[in-house]
C-alpha positions in Angstrom: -41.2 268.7 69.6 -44.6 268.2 67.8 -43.1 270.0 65.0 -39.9 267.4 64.5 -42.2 264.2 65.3 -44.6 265.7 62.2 -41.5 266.3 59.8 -40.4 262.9 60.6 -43.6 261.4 59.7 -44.0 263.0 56.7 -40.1 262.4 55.8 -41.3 258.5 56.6 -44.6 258.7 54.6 -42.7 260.3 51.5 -40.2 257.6 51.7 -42.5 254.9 51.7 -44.1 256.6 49.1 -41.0 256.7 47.0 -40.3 252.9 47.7 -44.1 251.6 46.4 -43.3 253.7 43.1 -39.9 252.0 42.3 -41.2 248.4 43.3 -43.9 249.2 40.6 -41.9 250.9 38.4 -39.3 248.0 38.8 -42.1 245.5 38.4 -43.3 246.6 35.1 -39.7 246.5 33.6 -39.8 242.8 34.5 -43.1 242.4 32.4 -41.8 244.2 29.9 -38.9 242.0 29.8 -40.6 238.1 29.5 -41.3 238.7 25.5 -37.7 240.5 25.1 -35.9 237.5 27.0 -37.8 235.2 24.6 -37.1 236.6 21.6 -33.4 237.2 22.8 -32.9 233.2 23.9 -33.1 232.9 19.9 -31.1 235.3 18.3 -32.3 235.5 15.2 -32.9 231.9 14.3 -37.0 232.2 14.0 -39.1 234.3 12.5 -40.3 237.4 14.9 -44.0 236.7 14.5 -43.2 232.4 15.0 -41.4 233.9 18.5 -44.5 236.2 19.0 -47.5 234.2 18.8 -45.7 230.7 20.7 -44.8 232.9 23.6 -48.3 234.7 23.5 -50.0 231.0 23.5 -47.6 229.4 25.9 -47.7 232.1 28.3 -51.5 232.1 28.1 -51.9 228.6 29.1 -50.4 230.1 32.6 -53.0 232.2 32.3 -50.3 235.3 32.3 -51.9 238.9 31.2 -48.9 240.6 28.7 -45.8 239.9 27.6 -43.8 239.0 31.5 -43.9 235.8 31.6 -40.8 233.3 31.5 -40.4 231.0 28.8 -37.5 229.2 28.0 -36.2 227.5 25.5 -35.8 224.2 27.4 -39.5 224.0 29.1 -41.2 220.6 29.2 -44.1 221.3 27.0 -46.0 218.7 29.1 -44.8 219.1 32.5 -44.7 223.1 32.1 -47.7 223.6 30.0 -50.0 220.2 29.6 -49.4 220.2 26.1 -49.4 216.6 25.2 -51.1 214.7 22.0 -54.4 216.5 20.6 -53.6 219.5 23.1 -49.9 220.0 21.3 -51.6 219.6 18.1 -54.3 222.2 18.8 -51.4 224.2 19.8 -49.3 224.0 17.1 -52.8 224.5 14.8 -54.1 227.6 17.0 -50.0 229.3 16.6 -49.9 228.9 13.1 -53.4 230.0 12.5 -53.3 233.3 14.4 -49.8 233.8 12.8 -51.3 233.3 9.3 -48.9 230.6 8.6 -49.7 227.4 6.5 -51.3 224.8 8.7 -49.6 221.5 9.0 -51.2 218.2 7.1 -52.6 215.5 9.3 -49.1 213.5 8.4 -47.3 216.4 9.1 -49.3 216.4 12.5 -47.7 213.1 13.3 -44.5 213.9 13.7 -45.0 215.9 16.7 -45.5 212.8 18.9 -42.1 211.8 17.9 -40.0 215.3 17.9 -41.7 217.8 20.0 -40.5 217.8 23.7 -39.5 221.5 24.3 -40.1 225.0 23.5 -37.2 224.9 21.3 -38.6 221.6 19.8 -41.8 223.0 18.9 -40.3 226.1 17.2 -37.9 223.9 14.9 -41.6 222.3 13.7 -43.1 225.6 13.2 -40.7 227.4 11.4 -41.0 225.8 8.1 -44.8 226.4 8.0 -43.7 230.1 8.8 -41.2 230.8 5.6 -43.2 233.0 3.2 -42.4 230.5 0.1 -44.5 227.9 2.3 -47.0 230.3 3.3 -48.2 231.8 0.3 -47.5 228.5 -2.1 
């Protein structure tokens, strides 16, 4: 009797062993998968290192460690990430400064007030600064 009550514990113990590494095993696929949903919601459309460094600042502001959080293309940059006036400009500055890329003019800076809502706003103002003729001339 004390022989099958042991095995049972031990089959329980291994199980609940088993279940703990898949959850985590399970858990890092999902923070693998943040950055590749990013990029993927795109297709194409953006440069690799624009998609890069605005989901690397935006999931920052969330205070997320690696590449699993969510961002989608339809966020409300203020309501999801308090990027409003100077803040999106120091944004859009800080992005295209890590990334190398021309920084925008003061005028140019202006037109985010007007045309940047979204995610997928603020990479349609970024990519031009991001094309390699703009870059390097």
């Amino acid at each position: 009797m004390r022989l099958t009550v042991f095995a049972a514990s031990v089959v329980l113990l291994a199980g609940l062993v088993a279940l703990f590494r898949a959850r985590r095993i399970n858990q890092a696929s999902i923070e693998r998968d943040g950055l590749s949903r990013f990029r993927d919601a795109f297709a194409g459309r953006y440069p690799e290192l624009l998609l890069a460094e605005v989901y690397a600042y935006l999931a920052g502001r969330h205070g997320a460690m690696g590449p699993h959080y969510r961002v989608s293309p339809g966020d409300n940059l203020a309501r999801e990430y308090g990027l409003i006036n100077l803040d999106l400009e120091d944004a859009v500055l800080v992005i295209a400064d890590r990334a190398g890329a021309r920084l925008p003019r003061a005028h140019e800076l202006d037109e985010l007030k007007v045309s940047v809502r979204t995610v997928e706003d603020l990479l349609r103002y970024l990519e031009p600064f991001f094309r390699s003729e703009v870059v390097t001339g």
